[in-house]
N, C-alpha and C positions, 0 to 999 in steps of 0.2 A: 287584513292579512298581516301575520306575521313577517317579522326575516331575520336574517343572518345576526342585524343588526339588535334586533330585540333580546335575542339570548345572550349574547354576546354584556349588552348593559344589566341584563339582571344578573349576571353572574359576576362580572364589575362589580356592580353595587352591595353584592350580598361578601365577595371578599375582602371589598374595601372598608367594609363594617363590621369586619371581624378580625380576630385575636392573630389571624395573619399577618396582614400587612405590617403589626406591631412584631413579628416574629422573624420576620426576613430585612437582610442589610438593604436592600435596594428599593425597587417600588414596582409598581401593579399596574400595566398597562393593557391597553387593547389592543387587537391586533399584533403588534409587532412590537419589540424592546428596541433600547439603545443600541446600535449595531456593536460598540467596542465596551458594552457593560461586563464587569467583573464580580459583581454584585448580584446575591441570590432576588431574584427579580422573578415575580410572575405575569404570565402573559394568558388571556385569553384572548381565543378565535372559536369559527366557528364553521361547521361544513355545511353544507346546502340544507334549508327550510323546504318542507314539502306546502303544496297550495291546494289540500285536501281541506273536507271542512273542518275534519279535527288532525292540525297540521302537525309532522312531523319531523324531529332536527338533532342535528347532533353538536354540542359543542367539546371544546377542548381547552384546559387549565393547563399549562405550563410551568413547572416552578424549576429554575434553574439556579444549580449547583456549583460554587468553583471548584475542581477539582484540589485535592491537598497531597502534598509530595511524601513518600513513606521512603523509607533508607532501609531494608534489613540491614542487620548486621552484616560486614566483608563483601556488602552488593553495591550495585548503582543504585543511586535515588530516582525515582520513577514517581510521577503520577498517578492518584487512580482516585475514584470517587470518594468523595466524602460520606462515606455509608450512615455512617450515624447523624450527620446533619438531613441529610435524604429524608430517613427514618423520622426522624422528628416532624420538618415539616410536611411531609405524607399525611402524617395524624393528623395534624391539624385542618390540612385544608380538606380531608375525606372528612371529618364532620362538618363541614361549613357545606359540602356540596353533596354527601349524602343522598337524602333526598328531601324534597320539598312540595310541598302545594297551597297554592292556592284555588279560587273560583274559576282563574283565567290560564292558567300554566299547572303543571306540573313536572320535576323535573328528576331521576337519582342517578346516581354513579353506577357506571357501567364496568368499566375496568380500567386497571389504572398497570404501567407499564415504567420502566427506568430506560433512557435512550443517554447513548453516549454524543456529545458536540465536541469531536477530536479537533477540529480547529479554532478550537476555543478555551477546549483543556477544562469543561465544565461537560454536567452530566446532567438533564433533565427529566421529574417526575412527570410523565402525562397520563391527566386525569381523562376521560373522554366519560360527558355525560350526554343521557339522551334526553328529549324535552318534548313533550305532549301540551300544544298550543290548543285549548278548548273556543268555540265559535259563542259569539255576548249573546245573550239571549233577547 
């Protein structure tokens, strides 16, 4: 039987060896980041594995943003997403997680969303992919 923890490490491994990690200031953990990070940083998790023979699950790629401060002209300076850095790294981790197969798994990008972290003053891309666990023969 699959779990939580199994998609969770392919998706790990498959961004940790890719043109990402080389592309963001911070680093790529599971689970959960550094609580006080400032640093565009990705996170994978995952939501419940089904215990069917060909098992069902969804996971999630995090890739979080610092927010950058814009002044119009005769205004207050304000916060607001870094759209173009967003932009960038969106590209790249939607091909790295796209989709994929092998004999044992197969996995592709479901849809992918921008959420704002106001107590943090950073913006995150969520990927959500779904993942089809095949039974060994």
């Amino acid at each position: 039987m699959k779990t939580t923890f199994d998609q969770v490490n392919i998706l790990y491994s498959r961004l940790s060896g890719s043109n990402l990690k080389t592309a963001i200031t911070g680093s790529i953990y599971k689970l959960v980041r550094l609580t006080d990070s400032k640093l565009e940083d990705v996170v994978v998790n995952s939501l419940p594995v089904t215990n069917d023979q060909i098992q069902r699950g969804t996971a999630n790629v995090n890739i979080y943003v610092p927010d950058i401060t814009y002044k119009p002209q005769n205004g207050k300076a304000q916060l607001v997403p870094n759209a173009e850095r967003l932009y960038e790294l969106a590209a790249i981790a939607t091909q790295v997680v796209n989709e994929h197969s092998t004999p044992d798994y197969t996995f592709w990008l479901v849809n992918q969303s921008l959420i704002p972290e106001p107590e943090t003053n950073q913006h995150y891309i969520n990927l959500r992919i779904d993942f089809r666990f095949f039974p060994s023969l």
